[in-house]
Phi, psi and omega in degrees: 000144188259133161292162171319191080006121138022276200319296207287299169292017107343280191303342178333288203256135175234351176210013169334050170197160167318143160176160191249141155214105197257110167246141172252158173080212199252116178332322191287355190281319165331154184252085204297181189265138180207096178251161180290356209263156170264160174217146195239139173232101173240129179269137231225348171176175197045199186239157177189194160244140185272102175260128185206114197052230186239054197231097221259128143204138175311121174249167190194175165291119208116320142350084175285110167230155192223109200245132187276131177304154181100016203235136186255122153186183217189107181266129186240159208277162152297300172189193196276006173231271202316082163201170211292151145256094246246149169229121194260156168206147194218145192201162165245142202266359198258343200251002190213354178217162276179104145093243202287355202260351185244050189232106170299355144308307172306119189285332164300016186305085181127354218038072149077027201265324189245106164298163169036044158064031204284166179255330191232118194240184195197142185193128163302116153280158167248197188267322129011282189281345154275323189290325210297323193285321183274013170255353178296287184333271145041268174309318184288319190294325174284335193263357198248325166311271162318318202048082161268188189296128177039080161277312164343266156321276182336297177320295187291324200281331204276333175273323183302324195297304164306316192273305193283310162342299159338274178311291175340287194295311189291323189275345170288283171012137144267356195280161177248149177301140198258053170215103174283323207276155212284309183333298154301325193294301184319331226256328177321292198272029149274290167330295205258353146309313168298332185284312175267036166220335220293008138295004185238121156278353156294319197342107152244144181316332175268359154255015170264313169294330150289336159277356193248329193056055176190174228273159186303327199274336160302300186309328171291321177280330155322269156023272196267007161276313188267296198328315203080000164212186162286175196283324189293304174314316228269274157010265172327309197287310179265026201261297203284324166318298170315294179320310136351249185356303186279328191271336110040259208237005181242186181233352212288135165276152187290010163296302158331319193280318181312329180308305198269359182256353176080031186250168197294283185229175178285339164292314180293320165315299195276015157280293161327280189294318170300257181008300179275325180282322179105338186216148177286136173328321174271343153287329192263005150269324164284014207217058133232126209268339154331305182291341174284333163303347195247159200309168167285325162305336172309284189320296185308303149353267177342310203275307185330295169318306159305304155332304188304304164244048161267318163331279192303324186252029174054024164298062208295309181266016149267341167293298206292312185279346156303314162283332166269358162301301186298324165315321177269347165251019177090000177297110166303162175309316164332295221257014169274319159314276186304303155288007174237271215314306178306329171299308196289329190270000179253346159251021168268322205274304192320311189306313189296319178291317163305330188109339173318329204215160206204161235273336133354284146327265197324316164346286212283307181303305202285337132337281167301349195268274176358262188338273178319304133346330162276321175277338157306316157326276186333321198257314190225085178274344160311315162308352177205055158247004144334099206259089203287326182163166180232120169247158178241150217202130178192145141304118193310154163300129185102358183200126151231075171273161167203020182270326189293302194302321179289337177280343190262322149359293193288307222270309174291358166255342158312312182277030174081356188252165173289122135283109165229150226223077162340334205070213184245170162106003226260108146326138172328313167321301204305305210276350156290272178333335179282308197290339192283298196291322179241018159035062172268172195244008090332072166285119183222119197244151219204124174241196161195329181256142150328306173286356142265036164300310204314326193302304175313284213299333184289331185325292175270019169256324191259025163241357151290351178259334170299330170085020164260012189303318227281339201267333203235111161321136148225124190232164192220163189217172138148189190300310173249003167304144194228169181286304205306316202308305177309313161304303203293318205255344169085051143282188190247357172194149172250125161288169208199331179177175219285324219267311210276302187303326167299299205283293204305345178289320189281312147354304189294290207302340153296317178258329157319315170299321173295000000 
């Protein structure tokens, strides 16, 4: 079997030493630990209490528990002179052990450490079997401590030798873990459906609740009795403890990740995750030194990928520190432009043609593009003399509406193109003559009102006496403009809404060029 990764074995142990968790008073106020990680607790002195789901029992020296990530529990004093001396070990079965042994499913989980497929197991030591074991720990603390030569191997082998040591002394146990009552049990298999789904974003309490064959609002109350949160908390936190892991220990984009954690979308995710964490996903991958480990291609990806979604929730001033992030590690301009900004600004347009995001939104992406783009200017203006295309843009004569014409702007110029921007009011003359004069390869007419249709039909009658149709694209827009309308008047395309009016736009000006 290949041992872990550097990275995995790092995480083996987070808390492989002594240590006091001392609380007075009344225990329940307290906030049990509630990680992604299995955790081994063998208490090593004094007496104190084992709190685990909602359930209080008296711990003492010898005491072994073996606790499944995801289980909110916690050791606590007895009172202000009585409490445990605990030696925790904490590890992930999925980053560190191989085939039945990472299967949570699996009667070998853990190599056999959790009976009766239990999420929580237990075994009275005798002192024989606590020093053998704190000498595993021990042993285990060192090689991952020191780095001698192929400590790797050494490290993984010191942990399988624990879990099977372990498992020996717990199926030998005659004590049973002393926590029984039909509550625990519900709120136990509610826990571990959630540790095994919490990748299906359907996961619901009612349907858990339904496999227990009881009603969602008992479950809910058990729940949040034994648990100590709601189910919707409990749910979150271990969604985002995962999510932690992977931006962590992976290269995985958050797109990715929100995929492989059951969570909705990349807005809600950095909403969700600042809230629990305190940091946006790209401050708590850069504030990990995994991420100071990956390659310049790794790295660029990463940044790139962010950009992309900060783009997407109108993070303008994380777009900006990104870009100059990417700029300071050396990302030509291109290609910060084209894989961060561009990307990210072509799924503000689809999500906007679907209707997900709403004008707002597009507002805030499209800011954010703008701005940056002006600091890619600044910095490497050699870089974007490639000439993507020219439109000139204006609301018809007789109306001055200008939020749809400005948003369909924003959006073309999100796409790279040269915009020059008529305002309202704009006579035929102007938008021919505009055309001529700065040889745009795009005319874009914009109505709102009815009685200023006619004006689009003067367009295109006075750019065929001009002798630019043949050279020059029209495309038109507004409330009451129609596909029949567009037709009727020889124009050359009718938008429906800003992200369409940019793609045909880019379109034209591509093939002018071409």
């Amino acid at each position: 079997m290949e041992h872990p990764s550097e990275n995995n074995l790092q995480n083996i142990i987070q808390n492989a030493k002594t240590f006091n968790e001392i609380h007075s008073g009344d225990i329940s106020l307290s906030r049990l630990h509630v990680s992604d990680m299995i955790e081994i607790g063998l208490v090593t002195e004094g007496k104190g209490i084992h709190k685990i789901l909602g359930e209080t029992i008296e711990c003492a020296a010898g005491d072994i528990y073996i606790v499944g990530g995801g289980v909110p529990h916690g050791f606590f004093a007895l009172n202000e002179k009585e409490f445990p001396t605990v030696q925790l070990l904490s590890f992930n079965a999925d980053e560190c052990l191989q085939g039945e042994y990472a299967d949570i499913g699996s009667s070998d989980y853990c190599y056999g450490v959790f009976r009766d497929n239990s999420l929580i197991s237990y075994a009275m030591l005798s002192s024989k079997a606590l020093d053998e074991i704190s000498n595993i720990l021990l042993m285990l603390k060192k090689e991952l401590t020191n780095k001698k030569e192929r400590w790797q191997t050494a490290a993984h082998s010191y942990l399988i030798l624990l879990l099977i040591t372990v498992s020996r002394y717990i199926n030998m146990a005659q004590t049973q873990t002393p926590i029984r009552s039909k509550e625990w049990a519900a709120a136990s298999e509610a826990v571990r459906a959630v540790l095994e789904r919490y990748s299906d974003s359907e996961l619901t309490l009612e349907s858990i609740a339904s496999s227990l064959y009881m009603s969602k609002s008992r479950l809910s109350r058990i729940f949040q009795r034994e648990i100590g949160e709601s189910f919707l908390d409990y749910v979150r936190n271990v969604r985002i403890n995962r999510a932690c892991s992977l931006l962590k220990n992976t290269t995985l984009t958050n797109e990715e990740i929100v995929r492989s954690c059951g969570l909705k979308d990349i807005p809600s995710f950095y909403r969700v995750f600042k809230a629990v964490v305190g940091q946006t996903p790209y401050q708590y991958r850069m504030s990990h030194s995994a991420f100071n480990r990956l390659s310049k291609e790794e790295a660029t990806t990463s940044i790139l990928n962010d950009i992309c979604d900060n783009m997407q929730i109108g993070k303008n001033k994380n777009v900006k520190n990104l870009v100059e992030l990417a700029i300071k590690a050396g990302i030509p301009p291109k290609q910060i432009l084209n894989d961060g900004l561009l990307r990210g600004m072509s799924i503000v347009g689809v999500k906007f043609k679907k209707n997900e995001i709403y004008v707002p939104e597009v507002l805030l992406a499209a800011r954010s593009m703008n701005e940056s783009i002006a600091l890619l200017k600044s910095e490497f203006e050699e870089s974007f003399t490639n000439f993507k295309g020219r439109v000139c843009i204006g609301t018809v004569q007789g109306d001055l509406h200008d939020i749809g014409k400005n948003l369909v702007k924003m959006m073309m110029e999100a796409r790279g193109l040269e915009v020059i921007d008529l305002g309202t009011d704009v006579s035929p003359e102007t938008y021919v003559n505009t055309a001529i004069e700065k040889k745009c390869s795009v005319i874009c007419c914009s109505a709102l009102l009815t009685t200023t249709m006619g004006a689009i039909e003067e367009v295109v009658k006075l750019s065929e006496s001009a002798g630019i149709r043949d050279k020059v694209k029209i495309l038109i827009g507004g409330a009451p403009v129609t596909e029949e309308f567009c037709k009727k008047i020889g124009a050359d395309r009718y938008t429906p809404d800003a992200a369409t009016a940019a793609e045909a736009a880019v379109e034209f000006c591509s093939m002018q060029i071409n």
